[in-house]
C-alpha positions in Angstrom: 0.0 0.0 0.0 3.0 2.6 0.5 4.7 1.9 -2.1 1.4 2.3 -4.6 0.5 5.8 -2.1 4.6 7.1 -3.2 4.7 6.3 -6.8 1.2 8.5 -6.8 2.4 11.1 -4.6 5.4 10.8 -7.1 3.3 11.7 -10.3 0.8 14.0 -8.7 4.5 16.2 -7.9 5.2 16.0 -11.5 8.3 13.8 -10.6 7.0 10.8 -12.9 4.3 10.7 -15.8 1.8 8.3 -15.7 3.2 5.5 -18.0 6.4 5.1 -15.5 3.0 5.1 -12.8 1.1 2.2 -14.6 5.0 0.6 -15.2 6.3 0.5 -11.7 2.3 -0.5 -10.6 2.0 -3.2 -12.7 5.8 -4.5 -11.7 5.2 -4.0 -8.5 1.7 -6.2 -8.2 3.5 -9.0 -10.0 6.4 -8.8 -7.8 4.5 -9.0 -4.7 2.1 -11.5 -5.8 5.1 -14.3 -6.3 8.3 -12.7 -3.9 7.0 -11.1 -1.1 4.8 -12.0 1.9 1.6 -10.3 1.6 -0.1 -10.2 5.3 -4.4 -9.8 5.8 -4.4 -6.9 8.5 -5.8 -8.9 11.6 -6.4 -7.4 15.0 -3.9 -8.5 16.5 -1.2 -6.5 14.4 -3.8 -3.7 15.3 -2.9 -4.1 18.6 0.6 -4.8 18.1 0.8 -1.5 16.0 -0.6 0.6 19.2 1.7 -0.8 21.5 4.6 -0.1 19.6 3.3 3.3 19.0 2.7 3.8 23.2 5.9 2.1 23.4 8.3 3.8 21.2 6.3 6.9 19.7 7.6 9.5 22.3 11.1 8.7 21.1 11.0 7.6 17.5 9.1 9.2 14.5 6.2 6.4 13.9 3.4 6.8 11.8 0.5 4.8 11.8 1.2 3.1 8.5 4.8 2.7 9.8 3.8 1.1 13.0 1.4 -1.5 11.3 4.4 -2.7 9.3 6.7 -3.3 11.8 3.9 -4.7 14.1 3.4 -7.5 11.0 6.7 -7.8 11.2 7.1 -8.8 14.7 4.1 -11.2 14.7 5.7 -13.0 11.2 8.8 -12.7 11.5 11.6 -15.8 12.0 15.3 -15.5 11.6 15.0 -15.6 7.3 12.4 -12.6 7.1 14.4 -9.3 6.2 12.4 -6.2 6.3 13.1 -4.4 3.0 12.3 -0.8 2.9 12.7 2.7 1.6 11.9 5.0 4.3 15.3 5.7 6.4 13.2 6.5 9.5 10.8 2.9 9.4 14.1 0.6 8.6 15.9 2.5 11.3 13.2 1.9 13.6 12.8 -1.5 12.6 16.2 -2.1 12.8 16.6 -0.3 16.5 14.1 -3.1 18.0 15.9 -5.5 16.6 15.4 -7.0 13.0 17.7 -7.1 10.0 17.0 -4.7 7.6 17.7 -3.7 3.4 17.2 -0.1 2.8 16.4 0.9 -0.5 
């Protein structure tokens, strides 16, 4: 969902025209359909999310959206699972409570 949100805060910015939209859309929908974990938003990441945010939003800069990732995180997550990720501020928080990260 964030990545689809950037690429149209991207063209609605005039910083990409709407073929390079549809491209990276398309690519991304295929790419997450067969390489990465999609997970249904359950309440229990709900809750996860708002303890994290209790937990670490006076000291970190957690959004919402951020915290609901790193919540799914936590409740999938096994020693293979590498949280890939653009925003500098999410994989630094992810990394900070513990999980290996790839910035993008």
């Amino acid at each position: 969902m964030e990545f689809l949100s950037t690429i149209h805060k991207k063209f609605r910015n005039k910083e990409i025209d709407l073929e390079t939209v549809e491209a990276l859309k398309d690519r991304f929908l295929f790419d997450s359909s067969n390489k990465f974990i999609v997970i249904p938003m359950v309440s229990s990441i709900v809750n996860t999310a708002l303890d994290l945010i209790i937990s670490h939003g006076k000291s970190n800069s957690l959004f919402s959206l951020d915290a609901l990732q790193a919540a799914a995180l936590s409740i999938i997550s096994d020693n293979s699972v590498i949280f890939v990720c653009a925003d500098k501020k999410l994989t630094s928080f992810v990394k900070n409570i513990g999980y290996e990260t790839l910035e993008l």
